[in-house]
C-alpha positions as CSV (number, residue, x, y, z in Angstrom):
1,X,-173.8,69.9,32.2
2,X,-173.1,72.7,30.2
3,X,-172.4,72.8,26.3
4,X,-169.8,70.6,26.1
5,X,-170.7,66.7,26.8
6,X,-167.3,66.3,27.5
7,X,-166.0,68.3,31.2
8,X,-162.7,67.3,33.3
9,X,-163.4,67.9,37.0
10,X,-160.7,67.4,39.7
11,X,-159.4,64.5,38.5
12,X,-162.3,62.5,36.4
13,X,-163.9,62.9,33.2
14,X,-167.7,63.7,33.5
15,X,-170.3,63.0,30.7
16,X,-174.2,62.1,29.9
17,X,-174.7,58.4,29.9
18,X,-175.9,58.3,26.5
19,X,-178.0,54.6,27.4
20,X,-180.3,56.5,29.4
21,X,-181.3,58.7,27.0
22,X,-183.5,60.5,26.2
23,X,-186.0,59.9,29.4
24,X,-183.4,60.1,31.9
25,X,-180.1,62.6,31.6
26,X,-177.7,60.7,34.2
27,X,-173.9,62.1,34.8
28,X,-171.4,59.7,34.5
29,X,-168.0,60.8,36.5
30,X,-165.1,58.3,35.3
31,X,-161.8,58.2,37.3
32,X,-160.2,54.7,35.7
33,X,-159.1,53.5,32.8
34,X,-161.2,50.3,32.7
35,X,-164.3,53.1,33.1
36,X,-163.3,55.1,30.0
37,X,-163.0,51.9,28.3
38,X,-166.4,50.5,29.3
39,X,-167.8,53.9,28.9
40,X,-167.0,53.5,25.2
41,X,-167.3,50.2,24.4
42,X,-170.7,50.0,26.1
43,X,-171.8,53.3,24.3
44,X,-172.6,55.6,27.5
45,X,-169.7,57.6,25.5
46,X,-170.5,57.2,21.6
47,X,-169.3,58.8,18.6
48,X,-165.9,58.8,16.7
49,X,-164.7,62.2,18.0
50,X,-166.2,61.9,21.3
51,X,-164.7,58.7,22.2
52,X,-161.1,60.4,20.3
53,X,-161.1,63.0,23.1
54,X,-162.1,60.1,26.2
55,X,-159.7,57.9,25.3
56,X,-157.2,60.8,25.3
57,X,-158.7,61.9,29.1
58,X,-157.9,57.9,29.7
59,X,-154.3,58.4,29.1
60,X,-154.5,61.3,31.9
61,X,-155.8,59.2,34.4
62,X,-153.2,56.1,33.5
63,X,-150.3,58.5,33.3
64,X,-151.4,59.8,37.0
65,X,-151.7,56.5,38.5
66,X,-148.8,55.7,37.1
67,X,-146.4,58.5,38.1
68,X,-144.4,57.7,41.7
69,X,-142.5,60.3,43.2
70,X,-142.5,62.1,40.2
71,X,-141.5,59.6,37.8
72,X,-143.7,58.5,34.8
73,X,-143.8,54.6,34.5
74,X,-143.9,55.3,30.6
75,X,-143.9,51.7,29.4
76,X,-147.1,50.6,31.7
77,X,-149.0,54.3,30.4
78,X,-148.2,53.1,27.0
79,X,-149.6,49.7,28.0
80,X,-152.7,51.2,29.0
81,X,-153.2,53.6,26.1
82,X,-152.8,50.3,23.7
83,X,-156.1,49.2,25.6
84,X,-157.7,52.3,25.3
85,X,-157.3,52.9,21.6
86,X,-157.6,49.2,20.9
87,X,-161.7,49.9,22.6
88,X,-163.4,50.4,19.5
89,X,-161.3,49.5,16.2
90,X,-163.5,51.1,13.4
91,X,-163.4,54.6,14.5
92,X,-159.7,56.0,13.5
93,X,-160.4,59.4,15.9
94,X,-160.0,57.2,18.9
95,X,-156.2,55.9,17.9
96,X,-155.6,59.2,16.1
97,X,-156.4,61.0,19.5
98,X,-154.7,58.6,21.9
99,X,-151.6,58.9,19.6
100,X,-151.9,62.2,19.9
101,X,-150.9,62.6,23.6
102,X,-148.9,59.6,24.1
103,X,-146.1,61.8,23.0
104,X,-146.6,64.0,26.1
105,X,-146.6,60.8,28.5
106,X,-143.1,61.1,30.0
107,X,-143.7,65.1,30.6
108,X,-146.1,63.6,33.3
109,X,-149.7,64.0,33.9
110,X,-150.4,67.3,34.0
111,X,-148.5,68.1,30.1
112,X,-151.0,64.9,28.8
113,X,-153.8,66.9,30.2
114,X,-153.1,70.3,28.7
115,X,-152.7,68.2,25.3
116,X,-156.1,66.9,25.9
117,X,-157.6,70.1,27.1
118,X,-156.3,71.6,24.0
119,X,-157.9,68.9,21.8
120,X,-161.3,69.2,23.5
121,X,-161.3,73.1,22.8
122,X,-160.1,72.0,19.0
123,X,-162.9,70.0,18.8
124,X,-165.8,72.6,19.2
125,X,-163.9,75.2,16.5
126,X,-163.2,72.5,14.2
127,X,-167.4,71.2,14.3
128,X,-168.5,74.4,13.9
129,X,-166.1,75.0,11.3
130,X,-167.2,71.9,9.5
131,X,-171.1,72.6,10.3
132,X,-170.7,75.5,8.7
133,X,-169.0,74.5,5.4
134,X,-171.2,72.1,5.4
135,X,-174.2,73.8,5.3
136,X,-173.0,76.8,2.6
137,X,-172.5,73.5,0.6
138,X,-176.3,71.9,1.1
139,X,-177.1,75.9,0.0
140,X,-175.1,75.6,-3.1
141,X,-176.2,72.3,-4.5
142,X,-180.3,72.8,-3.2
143,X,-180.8,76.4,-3.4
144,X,-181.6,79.4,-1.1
145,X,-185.2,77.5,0.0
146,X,-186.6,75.6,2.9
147,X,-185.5,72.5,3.2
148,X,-186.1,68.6,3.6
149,X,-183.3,66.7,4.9
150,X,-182.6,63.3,6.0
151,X,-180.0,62.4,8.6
152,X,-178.7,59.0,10.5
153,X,-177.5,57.7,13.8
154,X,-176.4,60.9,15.7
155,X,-173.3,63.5,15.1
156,X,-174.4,66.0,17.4
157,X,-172.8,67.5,20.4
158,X,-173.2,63.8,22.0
159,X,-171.1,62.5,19.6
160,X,-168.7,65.0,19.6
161,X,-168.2,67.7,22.7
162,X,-169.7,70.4,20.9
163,X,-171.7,71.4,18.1
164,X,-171.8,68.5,16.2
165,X,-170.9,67.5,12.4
166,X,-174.0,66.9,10.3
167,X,-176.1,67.7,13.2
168,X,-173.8,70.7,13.6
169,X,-174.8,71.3,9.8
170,X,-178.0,71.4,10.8
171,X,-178.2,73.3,13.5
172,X,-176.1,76.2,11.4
173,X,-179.0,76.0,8.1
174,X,-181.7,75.8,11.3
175,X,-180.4,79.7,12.4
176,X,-180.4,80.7,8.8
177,X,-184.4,79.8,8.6
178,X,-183.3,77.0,5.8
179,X,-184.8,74.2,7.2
180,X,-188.3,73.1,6.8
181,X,-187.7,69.3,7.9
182,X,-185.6,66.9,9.0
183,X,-186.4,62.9,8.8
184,X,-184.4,61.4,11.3
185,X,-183.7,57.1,11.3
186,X,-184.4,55.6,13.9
187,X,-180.6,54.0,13.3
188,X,-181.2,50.2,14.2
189,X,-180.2,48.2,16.2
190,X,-179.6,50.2,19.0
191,X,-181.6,53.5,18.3
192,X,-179.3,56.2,18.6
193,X,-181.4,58.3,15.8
194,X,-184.6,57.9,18.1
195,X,-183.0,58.5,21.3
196,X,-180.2,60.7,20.6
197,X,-180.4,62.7,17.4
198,X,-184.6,63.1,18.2
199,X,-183.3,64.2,21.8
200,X,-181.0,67.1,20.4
201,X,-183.2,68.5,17.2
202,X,-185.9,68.9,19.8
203,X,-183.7,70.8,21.9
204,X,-183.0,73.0,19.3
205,X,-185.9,73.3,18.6
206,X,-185.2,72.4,14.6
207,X,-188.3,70.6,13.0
208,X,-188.0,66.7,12.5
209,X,-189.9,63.4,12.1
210,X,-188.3,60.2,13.2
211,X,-188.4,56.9,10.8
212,X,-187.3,53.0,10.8
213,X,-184.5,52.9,8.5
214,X,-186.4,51.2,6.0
215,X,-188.5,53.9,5.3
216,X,-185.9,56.4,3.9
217,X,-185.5,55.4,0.6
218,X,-189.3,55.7,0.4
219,X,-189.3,59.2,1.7
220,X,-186.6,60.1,-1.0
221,X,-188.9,58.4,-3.9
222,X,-191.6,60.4,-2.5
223,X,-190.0,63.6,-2.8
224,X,-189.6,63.8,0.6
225,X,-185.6,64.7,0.7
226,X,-183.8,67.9,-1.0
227,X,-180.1,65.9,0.8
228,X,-178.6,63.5,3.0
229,X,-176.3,64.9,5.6
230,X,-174.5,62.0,7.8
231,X,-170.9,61.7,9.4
232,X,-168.2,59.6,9.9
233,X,-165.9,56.9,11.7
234,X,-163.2,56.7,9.6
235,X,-162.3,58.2,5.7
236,X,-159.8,56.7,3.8
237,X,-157.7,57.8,1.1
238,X,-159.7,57.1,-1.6
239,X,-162.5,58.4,-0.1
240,X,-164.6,55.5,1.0
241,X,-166.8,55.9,4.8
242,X,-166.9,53.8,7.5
243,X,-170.6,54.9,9.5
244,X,-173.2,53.4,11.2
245,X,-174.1,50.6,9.6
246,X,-177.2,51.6,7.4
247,X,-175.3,54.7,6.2
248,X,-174.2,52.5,3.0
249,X,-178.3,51.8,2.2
250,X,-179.0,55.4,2.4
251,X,-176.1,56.4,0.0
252,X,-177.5,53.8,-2.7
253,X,-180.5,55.0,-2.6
254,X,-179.8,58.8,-2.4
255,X,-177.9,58.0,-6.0
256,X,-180.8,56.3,-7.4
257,X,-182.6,59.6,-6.4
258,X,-180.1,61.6,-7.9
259,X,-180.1,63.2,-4.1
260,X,-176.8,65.1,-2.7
261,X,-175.1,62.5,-0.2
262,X,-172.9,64.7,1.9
263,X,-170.3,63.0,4.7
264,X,-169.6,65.7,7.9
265,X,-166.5,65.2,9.8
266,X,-163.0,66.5,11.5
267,X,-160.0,66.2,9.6
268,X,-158.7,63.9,12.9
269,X,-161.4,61.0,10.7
270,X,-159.5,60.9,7.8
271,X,-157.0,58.1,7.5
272,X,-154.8,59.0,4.7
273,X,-152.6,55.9,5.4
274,X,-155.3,53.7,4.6
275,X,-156.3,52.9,1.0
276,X,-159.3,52.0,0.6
277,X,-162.2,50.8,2.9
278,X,-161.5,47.0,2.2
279,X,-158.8,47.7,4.9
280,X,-161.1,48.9,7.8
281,X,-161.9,46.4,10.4
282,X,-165.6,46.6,10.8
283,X,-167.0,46.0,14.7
284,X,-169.1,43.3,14.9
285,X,-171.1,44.0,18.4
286,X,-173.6,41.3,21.0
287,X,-176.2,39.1,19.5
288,X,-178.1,40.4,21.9
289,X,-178.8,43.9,20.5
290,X,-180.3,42.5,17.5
291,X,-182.6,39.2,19.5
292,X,-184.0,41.5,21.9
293,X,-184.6,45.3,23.0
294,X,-184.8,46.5,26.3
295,X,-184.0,43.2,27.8
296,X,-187.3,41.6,25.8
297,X,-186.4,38.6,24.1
298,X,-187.7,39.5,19.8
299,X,-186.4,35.9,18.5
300,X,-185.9,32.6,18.7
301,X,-183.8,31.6,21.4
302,X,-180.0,30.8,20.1
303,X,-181.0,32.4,16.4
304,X,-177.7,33.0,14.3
305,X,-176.7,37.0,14.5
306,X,-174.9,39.4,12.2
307,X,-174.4,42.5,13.8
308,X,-172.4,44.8,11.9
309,X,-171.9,47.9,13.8
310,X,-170.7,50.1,10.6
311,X,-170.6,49.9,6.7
312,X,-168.5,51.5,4.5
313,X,-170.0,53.4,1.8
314,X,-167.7,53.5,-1.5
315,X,-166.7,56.8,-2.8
316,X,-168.5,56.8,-5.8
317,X,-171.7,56.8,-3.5
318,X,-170.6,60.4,-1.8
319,X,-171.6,63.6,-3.1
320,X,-168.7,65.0,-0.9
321,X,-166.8,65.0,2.3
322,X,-166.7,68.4,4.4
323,X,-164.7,68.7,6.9
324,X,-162.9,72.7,8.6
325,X,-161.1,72.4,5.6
326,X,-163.9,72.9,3.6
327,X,-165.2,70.4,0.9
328,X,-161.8,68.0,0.8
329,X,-163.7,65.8,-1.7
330,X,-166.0,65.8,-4.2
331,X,-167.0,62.9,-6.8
332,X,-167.5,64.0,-10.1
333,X,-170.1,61.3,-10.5
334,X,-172.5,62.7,-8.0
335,X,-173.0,65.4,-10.9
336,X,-173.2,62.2,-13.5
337,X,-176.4,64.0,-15.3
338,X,-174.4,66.9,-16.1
339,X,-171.3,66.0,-16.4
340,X,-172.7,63.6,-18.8
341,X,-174.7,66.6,-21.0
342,X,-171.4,68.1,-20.9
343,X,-169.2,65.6,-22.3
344,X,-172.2,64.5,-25.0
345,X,-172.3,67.9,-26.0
346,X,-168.5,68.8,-26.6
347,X,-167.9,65.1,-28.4
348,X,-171.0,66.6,-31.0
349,X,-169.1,70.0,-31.2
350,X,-165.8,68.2,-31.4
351,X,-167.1,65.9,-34.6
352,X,-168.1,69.3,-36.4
353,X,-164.3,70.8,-36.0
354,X,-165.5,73.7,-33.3
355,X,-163.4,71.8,-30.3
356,X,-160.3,71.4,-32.3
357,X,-157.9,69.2,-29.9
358,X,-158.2,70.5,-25.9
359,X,-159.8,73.9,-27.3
360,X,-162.9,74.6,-26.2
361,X,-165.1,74.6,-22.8
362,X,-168.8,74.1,-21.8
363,X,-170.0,74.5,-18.5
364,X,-173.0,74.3,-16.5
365,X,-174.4,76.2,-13.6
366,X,-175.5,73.9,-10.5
367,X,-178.2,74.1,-8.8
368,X,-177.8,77.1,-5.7
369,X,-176.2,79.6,-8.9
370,X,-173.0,79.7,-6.7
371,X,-170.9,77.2,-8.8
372,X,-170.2,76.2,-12.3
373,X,-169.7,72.5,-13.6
374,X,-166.9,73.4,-16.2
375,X,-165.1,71.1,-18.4
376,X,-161.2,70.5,-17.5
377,X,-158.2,71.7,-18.7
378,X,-155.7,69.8,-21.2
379,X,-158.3,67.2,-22.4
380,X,-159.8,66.3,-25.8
381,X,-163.0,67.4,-25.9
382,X,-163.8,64.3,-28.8
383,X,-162.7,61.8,-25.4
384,X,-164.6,63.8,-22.6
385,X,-166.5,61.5,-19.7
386,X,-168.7,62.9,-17.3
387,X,-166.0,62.8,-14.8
388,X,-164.0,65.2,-16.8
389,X,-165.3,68.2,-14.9
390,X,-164.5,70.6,-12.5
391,X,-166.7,72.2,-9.8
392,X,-165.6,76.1,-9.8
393,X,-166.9,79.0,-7.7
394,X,-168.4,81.5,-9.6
395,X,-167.8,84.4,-7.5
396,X,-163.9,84.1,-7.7
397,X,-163.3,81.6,-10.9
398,X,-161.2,79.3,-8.1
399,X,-162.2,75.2,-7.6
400,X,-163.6,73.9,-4.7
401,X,-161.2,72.4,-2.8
402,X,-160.5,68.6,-2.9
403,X,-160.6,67.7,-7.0
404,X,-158.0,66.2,-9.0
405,X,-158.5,68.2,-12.0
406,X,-157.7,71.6,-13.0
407,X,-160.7,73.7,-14.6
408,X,-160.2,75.4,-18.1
409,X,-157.7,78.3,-18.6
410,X,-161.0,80.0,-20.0
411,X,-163.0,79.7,-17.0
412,X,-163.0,83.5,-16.1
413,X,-165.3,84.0,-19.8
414,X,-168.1,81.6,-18.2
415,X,-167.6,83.2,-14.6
416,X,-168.1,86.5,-16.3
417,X,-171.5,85.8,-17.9
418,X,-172.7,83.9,-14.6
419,X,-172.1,87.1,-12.5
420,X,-174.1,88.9,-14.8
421,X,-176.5,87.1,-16.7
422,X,-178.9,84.5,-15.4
423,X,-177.5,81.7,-17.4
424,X,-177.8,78.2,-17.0
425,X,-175.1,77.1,-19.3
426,X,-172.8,78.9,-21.1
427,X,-170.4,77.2,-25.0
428,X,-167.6,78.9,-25.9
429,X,-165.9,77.1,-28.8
430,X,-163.5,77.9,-31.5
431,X,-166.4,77.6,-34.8
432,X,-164.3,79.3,-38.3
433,X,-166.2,81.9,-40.2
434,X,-167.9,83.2,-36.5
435,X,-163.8,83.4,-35.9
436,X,-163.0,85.1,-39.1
437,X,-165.5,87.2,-38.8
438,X,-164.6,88.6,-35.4
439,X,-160.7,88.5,-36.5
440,X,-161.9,91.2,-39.5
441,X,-164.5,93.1,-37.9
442,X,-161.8,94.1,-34.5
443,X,-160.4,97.6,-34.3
444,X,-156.9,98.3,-33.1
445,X,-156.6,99.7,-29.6
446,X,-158.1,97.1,-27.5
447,X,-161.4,98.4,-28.1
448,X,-164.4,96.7,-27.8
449,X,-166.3,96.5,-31.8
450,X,-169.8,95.9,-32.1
451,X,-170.8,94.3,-35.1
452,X,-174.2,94.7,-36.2
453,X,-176.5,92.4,-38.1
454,X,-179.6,92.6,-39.5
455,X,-182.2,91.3,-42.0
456,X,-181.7,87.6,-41.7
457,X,-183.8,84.8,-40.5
458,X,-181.5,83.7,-38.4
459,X,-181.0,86.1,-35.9
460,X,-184.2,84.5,-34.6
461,X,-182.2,82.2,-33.2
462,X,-181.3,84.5,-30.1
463,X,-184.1,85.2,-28.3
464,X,-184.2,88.7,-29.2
465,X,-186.4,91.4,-28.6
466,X,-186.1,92.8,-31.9
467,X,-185.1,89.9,-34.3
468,X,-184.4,92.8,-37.2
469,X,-181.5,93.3,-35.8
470,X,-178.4,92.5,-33.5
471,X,-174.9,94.4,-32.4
472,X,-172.4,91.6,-31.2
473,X,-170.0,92.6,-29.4
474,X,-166.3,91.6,-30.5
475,X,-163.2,91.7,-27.4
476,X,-159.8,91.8,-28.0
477,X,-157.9,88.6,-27.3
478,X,-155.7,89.4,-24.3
479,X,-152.6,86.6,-24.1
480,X,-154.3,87.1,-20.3
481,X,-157.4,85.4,-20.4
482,X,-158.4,86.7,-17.0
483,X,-158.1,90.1,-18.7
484,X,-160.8,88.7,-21.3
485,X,-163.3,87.9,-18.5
486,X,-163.2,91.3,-16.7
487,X,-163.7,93.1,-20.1
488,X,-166.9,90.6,-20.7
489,X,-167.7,91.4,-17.5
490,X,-167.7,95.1,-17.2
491,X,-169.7,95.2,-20.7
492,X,-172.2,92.9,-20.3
493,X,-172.2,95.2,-16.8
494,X,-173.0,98.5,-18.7
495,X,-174.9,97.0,-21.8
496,X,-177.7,94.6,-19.9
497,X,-179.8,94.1,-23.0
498,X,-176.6,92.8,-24.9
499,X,-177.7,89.8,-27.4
500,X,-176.3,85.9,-25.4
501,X,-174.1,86.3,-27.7
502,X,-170.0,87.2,-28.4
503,X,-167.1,87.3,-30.4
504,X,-163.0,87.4,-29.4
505,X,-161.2,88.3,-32.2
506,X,-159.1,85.5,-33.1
507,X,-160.1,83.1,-30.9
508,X,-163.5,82.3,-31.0
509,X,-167.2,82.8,-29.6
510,X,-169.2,82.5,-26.8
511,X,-173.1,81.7,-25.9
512,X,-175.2,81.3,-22.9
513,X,-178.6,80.3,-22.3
514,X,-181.5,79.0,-19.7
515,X,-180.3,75.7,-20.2
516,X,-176.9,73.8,-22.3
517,X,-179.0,73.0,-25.3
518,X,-179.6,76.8,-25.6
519,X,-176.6,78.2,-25.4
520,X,-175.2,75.4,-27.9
521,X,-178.0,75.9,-30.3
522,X,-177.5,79.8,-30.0
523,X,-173.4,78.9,-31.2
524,X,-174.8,76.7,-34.2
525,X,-177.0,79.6,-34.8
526,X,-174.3,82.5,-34.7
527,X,-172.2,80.2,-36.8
528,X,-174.2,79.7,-39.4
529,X,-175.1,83.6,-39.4
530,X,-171.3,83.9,-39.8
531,X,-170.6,81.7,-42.8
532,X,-173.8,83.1,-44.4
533,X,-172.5,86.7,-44.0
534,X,-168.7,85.0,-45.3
535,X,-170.6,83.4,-48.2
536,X,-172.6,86.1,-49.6
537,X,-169.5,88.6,-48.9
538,X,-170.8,91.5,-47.1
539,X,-168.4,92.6,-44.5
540,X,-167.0,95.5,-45.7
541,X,-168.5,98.0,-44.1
542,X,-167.0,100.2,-40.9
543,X,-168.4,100.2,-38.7
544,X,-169.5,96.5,-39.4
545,X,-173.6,96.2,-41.1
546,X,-174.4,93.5,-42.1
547,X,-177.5,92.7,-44.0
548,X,-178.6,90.3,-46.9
549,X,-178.3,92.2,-50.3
């Protein structure tokens, strides 16, 4: 076998028998339908994209058998491909794939296989593809750092023909020297996380420890897990995941844990045409793989089964779903604690008149400093919930893909600082006599003004150096807000021991710190240091100093 578990050799499709592993690797060469279809309904061929591209080699072998003289019998291929697809309902990349070719059927055998050939190379770009989003996004949420991950059933190249989805994931942090562990379930009843997934790590030589299921949650209570990386059978539209069954226990408990719960798979394993997961038809499988194991008898003779072969986890359970498309979904309220702190914070700055309306955005760094949690556009900050957010890129102000909201018009200002400055969080609000005063201290021209202050209490509030004292830089207010980041930028650039501080004339400030508190306590500060300096009426000098008389 080479890398592909998949091969088509004159005339059959040839595979690992996945029930022998892992102590005995046994070819399987399949030249009939009813072998394709026992091949997957038997599990020696396993794994929603794996059994996609099978069933698709199945319609080769019915469309040969069925050609005489040349002539496609199209009706009894089309027969045939109903049986295939119908093998395993749960698992949409089986229909999806058998769909796929049937278009090809009366262009003969040879035009099916070329669609199915195509498919199969598809399958290894789009996994690595995947694998790869997948683990910039593990990097993002856990930070550049060793880590401990958890992972169920198996989505390796087993399960696929190549690569892999979360395994694929893993393998791709595994070359970057980012994994330190990897606790694998044992995946119950039939033990494809002990047999398969322990099989693969090993030979790729990535760390691991196999578990019983039951043990995960404890592992993620015990510190044990930085994220959960699974995949899929089928995605529907609203984002709920049909998986091996035990994937919905793992997601329930990876909230409690407050742990990222990320879904791998192809686009081909979304079903956009069905709603929600109350629609998918769940496989229920043999008493028999839940009485006994390896033909030993564990219960009670004629003892009652339920033998679910998936769940489906709702969508509020999933951090995200990755697939070559990058992340194509992400639920706000996997970033609850935030999102929360965010929303808390603007309804307090709201009640003082600083977030007048929509005005007004907080954000929030996440953990890996690559994104921002910002608040969205067009909403009043006095009715913000923690799903009111908007995961953004800090290196080019854009969203991640796959969110329903649109991030603040100002996003570029809190981009700006992040690229610069360390910051955790970063307020920018619309306070009055902070306003004024950067309205009267601008110079025409475009120019950046720095006001300086010094000589009151206050300025404490900063986290200066030298508390006697601080110049404030004031922008111009460009109609092109854009244009207001890259001038934040390029100072903050050139001036690194600038104050966390900074006015736009006629618009408002802005504030940054180690953590959301900060940076909002530094805007209290700066406004109070304004209507201070308003009350006490000392801003006419030029340039702008500022001191208590």
């Amino acid at each position: 076998m080479d890398d592909s578990s998949l091969i088509w050799d004159d005339g059959a499709l040839v595979t690992i028998d996945q029930r022998g592993l892992p102590h005995e690797v046994r070819e399987l060469r399949l030249r009939a339908v009813d072998e394709i279809i026992d091949a997957i309904t038997t599990l020696a061929i396993r794994g929603a994209p794996a059994i996609g591209i099978a069933g698709a080699f199945g319609v080769v072998i019915a469309t040969r058998v069925h050609t005489r003289d040349g002539v496609v019998d199209v009706a009894a291929v089309q027969a045939e491909a109903d049986r295939i697809a119908a093998a395993r309902p749960t698992a949409v990349n089986l229909a999806w794939a058998v769909d796929r070719v049937r278009g090809r059927i009366p262009d003969g055998a040879d035009a099916v296989l070329a669609e199915t050939l195509d498919m199969l190379a598809e399958d290894g770009r789009v996994n690595l593809a995947a694998a790869t989003h997948a683990a910039d996004l593990v990097q993002r949420l856990c930070g550049d750092r060793p880590l401990r991950l958890l992972t169920h059933c198996n989505t390796g190249r087993l399960a696929t023909s190549a690569v892999g989805t979360a395994i694929g994931a893993l393998r791709v942090l595994h070359e970057r020297g980012a994994v330190e562990d990897v606790i694998v379930d044992e995946t119950r009843p039939l033990l494809q996380g002990a047999r398969l997934t322990a099989w693969e790590l090993a030979e790729a030589g990535i760390p691991h420890r196999l578990t019983i299921d039951s043990a995960a949650a404890w592992a993620m209570a015990t510190g044990q897990v930085d994220a959960v990386l699974v995949g899929a059978d089928r995605i529907t539209a609203n984002g709920d995941v049909a998986n091996k069954i035990g994937t919905f226990t793992l997601a329930l408990a990876a909230r409690h844990h407050g742990i990222p719960f990320i879904v791998v798979a192809p686009e081909s394993t979304r079903d956009t045409a069905m709603a929600t997961g109350a629609q998918i038809v769940v496989e229920q499988r043999a008493a028999a793989e839940v009485t006994g194991f390896g033909g030993v008898a564990t219960a009670p003779a004629d003892t009652a089964v339920f033998n679910p072969a998936f769940d489906v986890t709702p969508t509020d359970l999933v951090t995200a779903v990755v697939t070559e498309n990058g992340v194509v979904y992400r639920n706000s309220d996997s970033f609850d604690a935030r999102g929360q702190e965010i929303a808390a914070t603007a309804r307090q700055l709201y009640e003082r008149g600083w977030m007048p309306g929509t005005a007004g955005n907080i954000s929030v760094r996440v953990p890996g400093g690559e994104d921002a949690l910002i608040t969205a556009s067009g909403l009043s900050k006095g009715e913000l919930s923690a799903h009111d957010t908007v995961l953004v890129a800090i290196a080019d102000t854009t969203a991640r893909p796959g969110q329903n909201r649109k991030p603040s018009a100002e996003t570029s200002i809190h981009t700006a600082v992040y690229r610069t400055r360390p910051a955790g969080a970063v307020v920018h609000v619309h306070s009055p006599f902070a306003t004024a005063l950067a309205t009267t201290a601008a110079r025409p021209g475009g120019t950046v003004t720095p006001v300086r202050i010094t000589g009151f209490e206050l300025l404490k509030g900063f986290g200066l150096a030298d508390p006697s004292s601080v110049a404030i830089p004031v922008f111009p207010n460009w109609p092109d807000v854009p244009r207001i980041g890259t001038d934040i930028e390029t100072y903050l650039r050139e001036n690194p021991d600038a104050p966390p501080i900074l006015l736009i004339t006629g618009h408002g400030i802005t504030t940054w710190g180690d953590t959301l508190a900060q940076a909002r306590d530094r805007a209290e500060c700066l406004e109070a240091l304004c209507e201070l300096i308003a009350r006490t009426g000392r801003t006419d000098a030029t340039p702008l100093e500022i001191g208590p008389t």
